[in-house]
C-alpha positions as CSV (number, residue, x, y, z in Angstrom):
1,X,-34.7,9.8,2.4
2,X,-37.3,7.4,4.4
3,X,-36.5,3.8,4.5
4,X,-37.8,1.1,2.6
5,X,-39.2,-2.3,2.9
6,X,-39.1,-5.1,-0.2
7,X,-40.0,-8.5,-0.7
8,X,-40.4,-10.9,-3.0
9,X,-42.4,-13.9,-4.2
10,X,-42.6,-16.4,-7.3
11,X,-45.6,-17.4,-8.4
12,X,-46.8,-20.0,-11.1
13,X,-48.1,-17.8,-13.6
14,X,-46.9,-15.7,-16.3
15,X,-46.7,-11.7,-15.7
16,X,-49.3,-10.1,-17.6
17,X,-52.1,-12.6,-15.7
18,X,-50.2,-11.1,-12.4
19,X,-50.3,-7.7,-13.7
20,X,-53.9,-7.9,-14.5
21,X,-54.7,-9.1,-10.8
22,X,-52.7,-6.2,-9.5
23,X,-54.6,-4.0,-11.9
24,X,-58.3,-4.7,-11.1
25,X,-58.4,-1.9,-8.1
26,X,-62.2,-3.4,-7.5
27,X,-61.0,-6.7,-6.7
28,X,-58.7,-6.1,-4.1
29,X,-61.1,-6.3,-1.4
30,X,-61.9,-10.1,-2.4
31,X,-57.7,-10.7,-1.9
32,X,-56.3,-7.9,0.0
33,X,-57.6,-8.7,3.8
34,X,-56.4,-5.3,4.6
35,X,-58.0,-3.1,2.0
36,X,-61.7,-2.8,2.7
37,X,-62.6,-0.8,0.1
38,X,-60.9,0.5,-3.3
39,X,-62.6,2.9,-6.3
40,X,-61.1,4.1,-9.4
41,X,-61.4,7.5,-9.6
42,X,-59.3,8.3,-12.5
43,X,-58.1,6.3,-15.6
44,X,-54.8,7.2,-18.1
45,X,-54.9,7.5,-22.4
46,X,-54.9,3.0,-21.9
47,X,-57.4,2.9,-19.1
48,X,-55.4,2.0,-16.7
49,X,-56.0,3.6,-13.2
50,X,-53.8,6.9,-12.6
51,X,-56.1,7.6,-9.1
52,X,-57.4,4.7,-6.4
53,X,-59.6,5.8,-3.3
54,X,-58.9,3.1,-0.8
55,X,-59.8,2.0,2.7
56,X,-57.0,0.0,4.6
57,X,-57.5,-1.3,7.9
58,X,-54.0,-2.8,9.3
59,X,-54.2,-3.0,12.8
60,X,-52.6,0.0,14.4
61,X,-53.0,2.0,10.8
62,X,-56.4,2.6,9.3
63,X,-57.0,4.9,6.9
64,X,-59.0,6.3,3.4
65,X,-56.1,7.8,1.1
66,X,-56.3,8.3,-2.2
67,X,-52.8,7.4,-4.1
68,X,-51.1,8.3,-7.0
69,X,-50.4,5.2,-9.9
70,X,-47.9,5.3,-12.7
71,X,-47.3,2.3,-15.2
72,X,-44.1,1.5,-16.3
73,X,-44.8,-0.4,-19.7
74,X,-46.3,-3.9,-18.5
75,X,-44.1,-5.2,-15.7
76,X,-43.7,-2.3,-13.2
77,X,-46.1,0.3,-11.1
78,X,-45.2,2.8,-8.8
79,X,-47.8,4.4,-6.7
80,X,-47.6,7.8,-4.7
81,X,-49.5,9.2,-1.6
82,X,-52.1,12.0,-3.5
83,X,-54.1,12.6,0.3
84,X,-54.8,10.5,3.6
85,X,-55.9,11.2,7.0
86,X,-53.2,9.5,8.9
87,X,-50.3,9.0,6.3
88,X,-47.8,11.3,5.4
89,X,-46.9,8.7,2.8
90,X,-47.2,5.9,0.8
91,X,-45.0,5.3,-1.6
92,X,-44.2,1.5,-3.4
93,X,-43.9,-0.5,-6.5
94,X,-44.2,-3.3,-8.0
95,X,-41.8,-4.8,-10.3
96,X,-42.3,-8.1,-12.1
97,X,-39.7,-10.3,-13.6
98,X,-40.3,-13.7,-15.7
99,X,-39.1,-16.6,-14.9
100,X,-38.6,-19.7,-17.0
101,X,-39.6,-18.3,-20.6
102,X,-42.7,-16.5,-19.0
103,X,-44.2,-19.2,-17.3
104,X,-43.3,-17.9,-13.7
105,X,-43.4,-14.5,-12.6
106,X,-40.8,-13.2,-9.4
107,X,-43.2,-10.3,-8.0
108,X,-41.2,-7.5,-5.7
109,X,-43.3,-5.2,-3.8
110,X,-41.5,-2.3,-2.2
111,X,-43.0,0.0,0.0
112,X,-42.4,3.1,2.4
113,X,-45.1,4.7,4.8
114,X,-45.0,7.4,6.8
115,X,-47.8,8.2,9.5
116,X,-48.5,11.9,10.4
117,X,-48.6,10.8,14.2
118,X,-45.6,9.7,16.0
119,X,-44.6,5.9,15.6
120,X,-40.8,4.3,16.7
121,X,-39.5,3.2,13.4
122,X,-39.4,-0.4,14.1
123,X,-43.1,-0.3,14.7
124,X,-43.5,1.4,10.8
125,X,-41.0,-0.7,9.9
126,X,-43.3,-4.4,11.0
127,X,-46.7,-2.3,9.7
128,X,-44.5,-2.3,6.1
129,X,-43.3,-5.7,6.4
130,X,-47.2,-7.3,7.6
131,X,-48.6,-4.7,4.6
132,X,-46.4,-6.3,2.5
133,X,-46.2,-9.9,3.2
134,X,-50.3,-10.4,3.3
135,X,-50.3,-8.6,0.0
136,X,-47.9,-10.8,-2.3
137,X,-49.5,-14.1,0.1
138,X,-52.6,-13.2,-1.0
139,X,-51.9,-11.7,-4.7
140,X,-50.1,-15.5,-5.3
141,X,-53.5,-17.1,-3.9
142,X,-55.8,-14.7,-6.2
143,X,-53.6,-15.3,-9.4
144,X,-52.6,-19.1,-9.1
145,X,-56.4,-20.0,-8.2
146,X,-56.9,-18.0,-11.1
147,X,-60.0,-16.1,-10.1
């Protein structure tokens, strides 16, 4: 089994308003540096997005995939690699757990990628860890500025 990468972050808002920032696929672009573009192409029964087109641009991996989403009632989503160029896959989650009666919200993004050209592990491993790290920084900002 590939290796993972995980993080976490607190941040000063309760979960469904940082489930509803991790849900609006449009917005991404205005808080996710790395993701230049990102289209729903399919929703579920709730509307929530099943199938996201993206564009990510993160230095030595750049790519237009198309991944895979499935909501676990209103604190978790996984996501799955559907098709990419350069990825073999792209598998993560995030999991959100309230803090202080709902006020706060501990967000944990885990993540694994796999590129279908050769990279030394430690380099996949600090592509996972910069993915990772801009996107809770910048999911925090979005959702405590309240945008």
């Amino acid at each position: 089994m590939a290796e993972h990468t995980s993080s976490s972050i607190t941040i000063e808002a309760a979960p469904a308003d940082v489930m509803a920032v991790i849900a609006d696929f449009d917005r991404y672009p205005e808080w996710s540096a790395e993701v230049k573009e990102a289209d729903v192409l399919t929703k579920d029964d709730q509307g929530r997005a099943e199938q996201v087109r993206m564009v990510l641009d993160v230095g030595a991996i750049k790519d237009d995939y198309t991944l895979s989403y499935t909501w676990s009632g209103s604190q978790e989503v996984h996501w799955s690699l559907v098709k990419s160029t350069m990825l073999r896959s792209l598998d993560g989650s995030y999991r959100l757990t309230p803090l202080d009666g709902g006020r706060r919200t501990e967000v944990t993004y885990r993540l694994t990628v796999d590129v279908k050209v050769p990279l030394i592990g430690m380099i996949k491993r600090k592509a996972e860890k910069v993915i990772i790290s801009r996107a809770l920084d910048g999911l925090k900002k979005r959702v405590e500025s309240g945008a």
